[in-house]
C-alpha positions in Angstrom: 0.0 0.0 0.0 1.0 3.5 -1.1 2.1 6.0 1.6 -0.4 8.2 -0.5 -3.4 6.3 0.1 -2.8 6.4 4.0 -1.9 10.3 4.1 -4.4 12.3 5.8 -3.9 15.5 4.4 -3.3 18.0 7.2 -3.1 21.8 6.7 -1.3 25.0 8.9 -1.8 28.4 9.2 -0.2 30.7 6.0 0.9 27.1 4.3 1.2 27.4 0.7 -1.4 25.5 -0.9 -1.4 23.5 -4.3 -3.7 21.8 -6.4 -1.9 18.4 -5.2 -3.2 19.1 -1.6 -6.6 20.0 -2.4 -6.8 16.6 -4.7 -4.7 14.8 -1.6 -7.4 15.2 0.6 -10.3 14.7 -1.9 -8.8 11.2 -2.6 -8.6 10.7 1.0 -12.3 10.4 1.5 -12.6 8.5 -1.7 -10.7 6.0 -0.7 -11.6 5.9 3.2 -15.0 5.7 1.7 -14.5 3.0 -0.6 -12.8 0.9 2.3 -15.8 1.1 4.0 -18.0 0.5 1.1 -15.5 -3.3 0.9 -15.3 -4.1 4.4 -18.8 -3.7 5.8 -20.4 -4.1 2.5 -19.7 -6.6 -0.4 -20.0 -5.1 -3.5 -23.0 -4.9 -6.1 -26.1 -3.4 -6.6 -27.9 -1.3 -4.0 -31.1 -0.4 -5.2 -32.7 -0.1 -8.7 -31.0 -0.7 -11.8 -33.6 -3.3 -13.1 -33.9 -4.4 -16.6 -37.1 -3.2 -17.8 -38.9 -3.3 -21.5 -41.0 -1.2 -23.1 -42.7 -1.3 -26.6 -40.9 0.5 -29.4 -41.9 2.7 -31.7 -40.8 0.3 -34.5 -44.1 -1.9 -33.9 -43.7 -5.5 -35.1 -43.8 -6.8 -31.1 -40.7 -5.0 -30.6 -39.4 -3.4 -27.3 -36.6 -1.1 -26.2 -34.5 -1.8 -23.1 -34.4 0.3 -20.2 -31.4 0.2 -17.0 -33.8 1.9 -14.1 -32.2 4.1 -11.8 -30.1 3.1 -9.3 -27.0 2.8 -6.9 -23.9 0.3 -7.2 -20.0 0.2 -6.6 -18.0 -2.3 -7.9 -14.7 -4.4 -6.3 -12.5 -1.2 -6.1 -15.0 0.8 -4.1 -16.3 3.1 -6.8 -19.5 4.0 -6.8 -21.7 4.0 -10.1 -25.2 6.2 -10.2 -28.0 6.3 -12.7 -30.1 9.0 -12.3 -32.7 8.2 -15.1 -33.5 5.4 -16.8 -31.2 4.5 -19.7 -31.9 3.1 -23.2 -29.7 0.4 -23.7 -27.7 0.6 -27.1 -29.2 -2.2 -30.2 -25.5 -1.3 -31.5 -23.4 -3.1 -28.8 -25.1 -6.4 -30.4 -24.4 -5.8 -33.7 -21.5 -8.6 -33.3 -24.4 -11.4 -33.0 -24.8 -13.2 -35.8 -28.1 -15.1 -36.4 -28.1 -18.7 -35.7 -31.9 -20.5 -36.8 -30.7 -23.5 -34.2 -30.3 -20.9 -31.7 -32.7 -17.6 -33.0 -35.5 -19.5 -34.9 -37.4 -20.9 -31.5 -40.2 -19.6 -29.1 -40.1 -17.1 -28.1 -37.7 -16.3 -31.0 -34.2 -14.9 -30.1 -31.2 -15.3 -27.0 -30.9 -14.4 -23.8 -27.7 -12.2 -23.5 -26.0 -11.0 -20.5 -25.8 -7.1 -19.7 -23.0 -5.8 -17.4 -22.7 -2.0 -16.1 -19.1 -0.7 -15.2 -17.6 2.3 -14.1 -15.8 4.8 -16.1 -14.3 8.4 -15.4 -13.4 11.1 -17.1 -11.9 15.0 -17.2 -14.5 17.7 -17.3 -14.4 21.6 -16.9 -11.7 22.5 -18.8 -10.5 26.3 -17.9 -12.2 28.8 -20.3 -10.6 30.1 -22.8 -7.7 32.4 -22.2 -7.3 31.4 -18.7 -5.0 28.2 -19.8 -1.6 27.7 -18.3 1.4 26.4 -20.3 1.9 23.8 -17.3 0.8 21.3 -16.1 -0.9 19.0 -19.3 -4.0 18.4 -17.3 -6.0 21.7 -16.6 -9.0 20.2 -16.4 -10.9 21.0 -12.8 -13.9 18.2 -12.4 -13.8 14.5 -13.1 -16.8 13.1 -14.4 -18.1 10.0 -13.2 -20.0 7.6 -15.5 -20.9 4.6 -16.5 -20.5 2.0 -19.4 -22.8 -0.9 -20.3 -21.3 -4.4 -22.0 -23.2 -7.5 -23.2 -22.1 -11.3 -23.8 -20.4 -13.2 -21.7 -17.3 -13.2 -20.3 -14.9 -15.1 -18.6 -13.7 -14.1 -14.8 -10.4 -12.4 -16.1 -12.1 -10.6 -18.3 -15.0 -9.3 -15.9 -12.3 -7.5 -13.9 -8.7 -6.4 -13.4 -6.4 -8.0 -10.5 -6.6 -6.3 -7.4 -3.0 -4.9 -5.9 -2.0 -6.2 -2.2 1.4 -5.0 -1.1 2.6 -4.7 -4.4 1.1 -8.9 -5.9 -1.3 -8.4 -8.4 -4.0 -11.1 -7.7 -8.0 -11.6 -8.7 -9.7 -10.5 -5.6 -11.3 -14.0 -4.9 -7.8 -15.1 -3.9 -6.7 -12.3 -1.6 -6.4 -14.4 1.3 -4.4 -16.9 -0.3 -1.9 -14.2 -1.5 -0.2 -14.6 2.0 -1.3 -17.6 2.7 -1.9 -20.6 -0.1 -4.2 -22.8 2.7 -6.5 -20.1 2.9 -9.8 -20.3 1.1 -11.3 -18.3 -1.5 -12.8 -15.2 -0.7 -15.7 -15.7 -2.9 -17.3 -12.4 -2.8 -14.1 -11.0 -4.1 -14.6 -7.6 -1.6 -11.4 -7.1 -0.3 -11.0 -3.1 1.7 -7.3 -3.6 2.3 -6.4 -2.7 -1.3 -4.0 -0.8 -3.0 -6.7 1.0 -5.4 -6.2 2.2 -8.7 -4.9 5.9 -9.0 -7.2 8.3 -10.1 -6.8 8.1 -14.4 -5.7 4.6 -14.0 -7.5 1.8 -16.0 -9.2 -0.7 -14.2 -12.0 -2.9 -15.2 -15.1 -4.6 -12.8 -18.1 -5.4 -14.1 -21.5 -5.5 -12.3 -24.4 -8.1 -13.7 -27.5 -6.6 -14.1 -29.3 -9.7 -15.8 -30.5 -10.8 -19.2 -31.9 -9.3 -22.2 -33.6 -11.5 -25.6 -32.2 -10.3 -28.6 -32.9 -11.5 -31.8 -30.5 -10.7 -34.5 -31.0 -9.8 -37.6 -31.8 -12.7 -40.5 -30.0 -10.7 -43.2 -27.2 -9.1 -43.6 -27.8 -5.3 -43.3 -30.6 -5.4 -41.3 -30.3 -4.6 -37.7 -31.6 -7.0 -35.0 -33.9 -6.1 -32.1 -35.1 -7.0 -28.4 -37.6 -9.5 -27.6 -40.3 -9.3 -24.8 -38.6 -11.6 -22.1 -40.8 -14.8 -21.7 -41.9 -15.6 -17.7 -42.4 -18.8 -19.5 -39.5 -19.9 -20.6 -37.9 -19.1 -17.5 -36.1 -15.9 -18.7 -37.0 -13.6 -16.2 -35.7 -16.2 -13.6 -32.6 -16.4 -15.7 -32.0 -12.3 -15.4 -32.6 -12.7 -11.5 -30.5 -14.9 -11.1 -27.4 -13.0 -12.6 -27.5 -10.3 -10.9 -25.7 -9.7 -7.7 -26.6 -7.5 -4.6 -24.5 -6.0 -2.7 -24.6 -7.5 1.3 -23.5 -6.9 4.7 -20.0 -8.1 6.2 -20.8 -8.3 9.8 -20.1 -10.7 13.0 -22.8 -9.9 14.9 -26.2 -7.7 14.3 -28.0 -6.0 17.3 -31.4 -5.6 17.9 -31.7 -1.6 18.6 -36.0 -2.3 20.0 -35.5 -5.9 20.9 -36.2 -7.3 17.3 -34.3 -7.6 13.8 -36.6 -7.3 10.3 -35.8 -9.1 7.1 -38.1 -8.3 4.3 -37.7 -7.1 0.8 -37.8 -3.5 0.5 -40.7 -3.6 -2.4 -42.6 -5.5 0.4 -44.9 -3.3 3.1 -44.0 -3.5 6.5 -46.2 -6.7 8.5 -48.6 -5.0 10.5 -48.5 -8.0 13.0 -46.2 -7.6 16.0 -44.9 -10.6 18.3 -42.1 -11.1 21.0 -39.4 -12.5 18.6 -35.9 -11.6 18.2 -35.8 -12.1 14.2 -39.2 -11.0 12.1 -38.5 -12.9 8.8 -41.1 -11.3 6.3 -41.4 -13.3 3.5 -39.8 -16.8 2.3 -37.1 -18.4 4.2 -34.2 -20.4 2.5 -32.1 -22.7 4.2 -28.7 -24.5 2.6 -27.8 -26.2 5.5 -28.9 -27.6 9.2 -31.3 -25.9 10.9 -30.8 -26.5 14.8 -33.7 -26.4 17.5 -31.7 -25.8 20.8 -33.7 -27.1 23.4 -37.2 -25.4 22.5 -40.0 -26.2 19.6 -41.3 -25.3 16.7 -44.6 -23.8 16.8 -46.9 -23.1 13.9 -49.6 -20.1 14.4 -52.2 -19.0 12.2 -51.5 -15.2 10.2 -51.8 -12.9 13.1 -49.6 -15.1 14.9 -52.1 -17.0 17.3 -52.6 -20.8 18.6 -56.2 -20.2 18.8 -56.2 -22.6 21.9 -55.0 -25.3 20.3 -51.1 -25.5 20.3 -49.2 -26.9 17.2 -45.5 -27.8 18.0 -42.5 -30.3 17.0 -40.4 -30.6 20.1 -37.6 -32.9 21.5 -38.0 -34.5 24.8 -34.5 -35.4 26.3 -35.8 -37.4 29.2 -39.3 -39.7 28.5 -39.3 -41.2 32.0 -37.0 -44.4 30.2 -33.8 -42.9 29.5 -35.2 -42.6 25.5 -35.6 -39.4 23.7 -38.6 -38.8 21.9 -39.7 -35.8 19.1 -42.9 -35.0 20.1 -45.9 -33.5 17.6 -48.7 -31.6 19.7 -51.8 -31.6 18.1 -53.9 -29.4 20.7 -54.5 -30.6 24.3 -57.7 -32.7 23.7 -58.5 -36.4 22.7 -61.2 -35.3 21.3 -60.7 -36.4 17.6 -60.6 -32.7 16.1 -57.4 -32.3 15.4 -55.4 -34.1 12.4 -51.6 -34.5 12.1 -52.0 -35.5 8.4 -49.6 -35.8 5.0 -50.9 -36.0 1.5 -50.3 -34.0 -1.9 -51.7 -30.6 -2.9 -53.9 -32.0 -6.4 -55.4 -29.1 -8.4 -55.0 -26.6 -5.4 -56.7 -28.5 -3.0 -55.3 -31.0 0.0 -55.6 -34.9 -0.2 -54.9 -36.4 3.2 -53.1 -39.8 2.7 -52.4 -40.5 6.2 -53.9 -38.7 9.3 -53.3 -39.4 12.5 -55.8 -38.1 15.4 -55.5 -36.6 18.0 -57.0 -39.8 19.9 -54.4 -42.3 18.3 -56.4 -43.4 15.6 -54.7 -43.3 12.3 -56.4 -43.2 9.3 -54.9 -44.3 5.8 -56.4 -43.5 2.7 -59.1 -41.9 5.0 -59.3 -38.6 7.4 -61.9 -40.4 9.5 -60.5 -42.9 11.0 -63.2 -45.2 13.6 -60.6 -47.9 15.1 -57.0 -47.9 16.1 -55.8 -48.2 12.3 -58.1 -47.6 9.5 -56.9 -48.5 6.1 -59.4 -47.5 3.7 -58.9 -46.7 -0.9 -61.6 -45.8 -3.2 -61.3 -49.8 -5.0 -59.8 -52.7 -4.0 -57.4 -52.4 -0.7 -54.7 -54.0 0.1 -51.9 -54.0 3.0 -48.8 -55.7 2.7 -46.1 -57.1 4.9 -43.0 -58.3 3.6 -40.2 -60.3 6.0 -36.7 -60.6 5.1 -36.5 -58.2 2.2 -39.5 -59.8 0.7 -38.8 -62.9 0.7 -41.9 -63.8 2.5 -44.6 -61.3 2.5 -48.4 -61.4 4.0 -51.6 -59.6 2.2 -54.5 -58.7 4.2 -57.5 -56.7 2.3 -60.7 -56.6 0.9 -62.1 -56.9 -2.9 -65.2 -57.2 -4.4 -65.0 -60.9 -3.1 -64.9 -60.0 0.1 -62.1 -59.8 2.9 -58.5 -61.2 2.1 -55.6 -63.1 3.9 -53.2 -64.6 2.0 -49.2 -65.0 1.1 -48.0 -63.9 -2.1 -44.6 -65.6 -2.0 -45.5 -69.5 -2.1 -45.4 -70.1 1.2 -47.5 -71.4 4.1 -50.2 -69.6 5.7 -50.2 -70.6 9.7 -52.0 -69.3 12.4 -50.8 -68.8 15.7 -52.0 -68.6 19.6 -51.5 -68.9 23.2 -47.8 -67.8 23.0 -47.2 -67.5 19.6 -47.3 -71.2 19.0 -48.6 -72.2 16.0 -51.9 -74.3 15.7 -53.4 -74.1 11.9 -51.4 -74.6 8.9 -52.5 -73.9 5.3 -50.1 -75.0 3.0 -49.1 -73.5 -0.4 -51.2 -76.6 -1.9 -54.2 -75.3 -0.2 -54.1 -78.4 2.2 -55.1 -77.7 6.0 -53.0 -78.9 8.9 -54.4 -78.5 12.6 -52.0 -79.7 15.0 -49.8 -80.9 12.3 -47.7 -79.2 9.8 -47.6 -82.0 7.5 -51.3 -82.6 6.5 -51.8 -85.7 4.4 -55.2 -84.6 3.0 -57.6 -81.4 2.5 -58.0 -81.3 5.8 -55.8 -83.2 8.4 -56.2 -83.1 12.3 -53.8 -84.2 14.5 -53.7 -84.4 18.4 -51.5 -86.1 20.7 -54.2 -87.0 23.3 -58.0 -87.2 23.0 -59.4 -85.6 19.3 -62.7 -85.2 18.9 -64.5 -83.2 15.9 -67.8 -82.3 15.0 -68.5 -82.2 11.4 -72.3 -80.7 10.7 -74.0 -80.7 7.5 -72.4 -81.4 4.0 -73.4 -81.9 1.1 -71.0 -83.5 -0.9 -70.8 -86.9 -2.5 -67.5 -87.4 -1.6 -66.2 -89.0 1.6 -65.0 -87.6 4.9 -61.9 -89.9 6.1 -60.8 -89.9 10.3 -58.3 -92.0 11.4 -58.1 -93.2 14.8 -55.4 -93.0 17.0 -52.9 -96.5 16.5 -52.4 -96.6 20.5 -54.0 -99.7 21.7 -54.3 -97.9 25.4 -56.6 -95.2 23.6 -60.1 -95.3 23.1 -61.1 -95.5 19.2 -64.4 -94.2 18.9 -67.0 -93.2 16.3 -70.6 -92.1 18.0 -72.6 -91.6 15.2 -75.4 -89.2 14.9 -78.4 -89.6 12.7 -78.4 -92.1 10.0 -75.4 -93.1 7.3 -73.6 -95.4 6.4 -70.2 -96.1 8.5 -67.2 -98.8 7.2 -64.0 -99.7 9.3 -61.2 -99.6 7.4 -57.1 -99.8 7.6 -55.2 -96.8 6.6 -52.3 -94.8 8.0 -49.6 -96.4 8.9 -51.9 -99.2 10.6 -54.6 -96.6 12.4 -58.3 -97.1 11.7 -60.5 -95.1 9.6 -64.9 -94.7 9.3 -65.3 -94.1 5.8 -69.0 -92.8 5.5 -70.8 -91.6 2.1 -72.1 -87.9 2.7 -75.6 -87.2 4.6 -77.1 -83.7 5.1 -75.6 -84.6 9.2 -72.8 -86.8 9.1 -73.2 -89.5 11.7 -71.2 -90.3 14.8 -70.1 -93.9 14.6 -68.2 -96.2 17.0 -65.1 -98.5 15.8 -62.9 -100.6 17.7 
């Protein structure tokens, strides 16, 4: 850093003064100011300088481009000012050549990128017969300006190396000038700059956006702006180029016990609350978001519960040692109030899952009437799969009625007592009770006495029981109305009754 740019100029009584002093102590403040502008302030736009259309006087859909008025100072600190609003140029694209890959769509033309910059120069020269002979420059105002660019360009060529002790780096990588593991500085504001002397060329540019331009088709011709298209996302495209200038700061204090954030085309909220930070408008997030031992809580637009609370919270202790995160839907049982997820179709909410405030959950219904309620507009089905699906469990109901069933080949058992299993179906649709191995449609098996009833069927077939092979055991058949009853041999050596089918089976005796 120059000893000139950290000279305050100081003055004494009957000291000779020269143009050099007066300029000394301008500068001063210049570049005082512009540190400040760097160090508390990144650099960019202030306010205004929007991109705006309007139709042209040419007709044919066409529309002039406008900068609004507005404040900005670029990376050396130097402010730039438009006081009215500013026709942008159709010559600085006369270097775009039409391309019918690129120009012939809809809408019709490109979007192409509009930078402003700063630019100086001497003014006021001294009227006529009052020149000197020295020195060269006699001119007694410098006038600050600004120029406007289009295309794109790359970062070298947006702006000139800053100068830090005498190394001429891009101002991203200011702190790795003195120190290489450093990161980048990626707003590229750096205060503790050398800055260009006054006359000296150095270039930053400032985005403003995007403009459509469609070039001309043949040669000759001159081209002409397009009416940007919300559409076709160019408006979001021009947004999202420019840059605004921000605060550098490590702490912000609350001067009446609360900090504002709102966009400055935005009203002020009329609704007041206790909170430290008044977020007015939408909140992005690129990151964690930390709840330190307190809740979220979600109010209605004037910023009241309406006596019935809505929070997420985390519970460190729940009486176990376990934590739990806790939603609060009111402090009733009553039923009224739904926790509940679904998508917005056509404007309007479809609850998929609701849970009351009762415990009942509800899915594919917000009405829930038992502990789960699984409910679709055709036939419903839930599934359970085991071992990555290797074995999975339907339960639901058609238009045949209610369903149980497995969908991976496998049995179908039935369990009770604790957990032990009593009834198995088999894949082959045979039915096992006390056995897992059933030898017929239906098999029953029990190690000690086994008696069945079997009422009424009509069938033609036969109904086979085998007796128990234990000569200690009693073998008994005790019919019951009238049929026909035959003792046979079957199974492994065991007895069978073999009758033919009656509308009541009987109850026979064989020994």
């Amino acid at each position: 850093m120059t000893a000139k740019q950290t000279q305050r100029p100081k003055f004494f009584e009957n000291q000779y003064l020269g143009a050099a002093d007066l300029s000394a102590a301008v500068n001063y403040a210049r570049y005082q100011d512009a540190r400040h502008a760097l160090g508390a302030h990144t650099w960019g736009i202030a306010t205004g300088l929007q991109l705006t259309e309007k139709p042209s006087p040419a007709g044919n859909n066409q529309v002039d481009v406008f900068i609004q008025p507005g404040y900005a100072w670029d990376g050396f600190g130097r402010p730039l000012v438009v006081l009215a609003p500013y026709k942008i140029p159709s010559e600085l694209f006369k270097g775009l050549v039409y391309d019918a890959a690129i120009d012939a769509g809809s809408p019709a033309g490109r979007l192409v990128k509009v930078w402003i910059r700063y630019v100086e120069s001497a003014a006021q020269p001294p009227a006529a017969g009052f020149e000197v002979c020295d020195p060269e420059d006699q001119t007694a105002r410098v006038d600050e300006f600004f120029r406007v660019e289009v295309g794109d360009f790359a970062t070298s060529d947006q702006r000139t190396p800053i100068s830090l002790a005498g190394k001429q780096v891009d101002a991203s990588a200011a702190l790795q000038a003195f120190n290489p593991s450093d990161p980048l500085l990626y707003d590229a504001s750096v205060p503790h700059q050398t800055f260009p002397e006054e006359g000296q060329s150095a270039r930053w540019l400032i985005p403003l956006g995007v403009v459509r331009w469609k070039p001309p088709q043949t040669a000759g011709q001159t081209g002409n702006f397009v009416q940007r298209d919300a559409n076709a996302n160019d408006l979001e495209a021009s947004n999202s180029l420019r840059l605004q200038a921000g605060v550098v700061s490590g702490a912000v204090q609350a001067v009446d016990g609360f900090i504002r954030l709102r966009s400055r085309t935005n009203n002020y909220s009329a609704v007041r609350s206790p909170d430290l930070v008044w977020v007015e408008g939408d909140l992005r997030v690129e990151g964690k978001v930390r709840m330190f031992g307190r809740y979220l809580e979600f109010l209605d637009l004037l910023g009241k519960d309406n006596s019935v609370p809505l929070t997420v919270n985390r519970l460190e202790d729940d009486g176990a040692g376990g934590k739990q995160l806790q939603v609060r839907l009111g402090v009733a049982e009553a039923g009224l109030h739904k926790f509940a997820v679904g998508p917005f179709v056509a404007n309007s909410f479809k609850p998929k899952f609701v849970v009351l405030d009762r415990g009942e959950v509800g899915i594919g219904t917000a009405t829930p009437n038992r502990a789960l309620t699984v409910q679709g507009s055709g036939n419903t089905y839930l599934n359970v799969k085991a071992n990555g699906g290797a074995q999975e469990v339907l339960l639901g109901a058609d238009a045949a009625g209610g369903i149980v069933s497995t969908m991976t080949n496998h049995d179908l058992v039935l369990r009770a007592g604790t957990n032990s299993t009593k009834v198995w179906i088999k894949a082959s649709g045979d039915v096992g009770i006390g056995t897992d191995t059933p030898l017929n449609t239906l098999h029953v098996a029990r190690g000690s006495h086994l008696n069945a009833i079997f009422d009424r069927t009509d069938t033609s077939d036969h109904l086979t029981v085998a007796t128990p092979t234990s000569s200690s055991s009693a073998k008994s058949l005790t019919p019951i109305g009238t049929a026909s009853v035959r003792a046979q041999t079957c199974c492994a050596s065991r007895q069978r009754a073999t009758w033919a089918s009656a509308r009541r089976p009987p109850r026979a005796s064989s020994t």
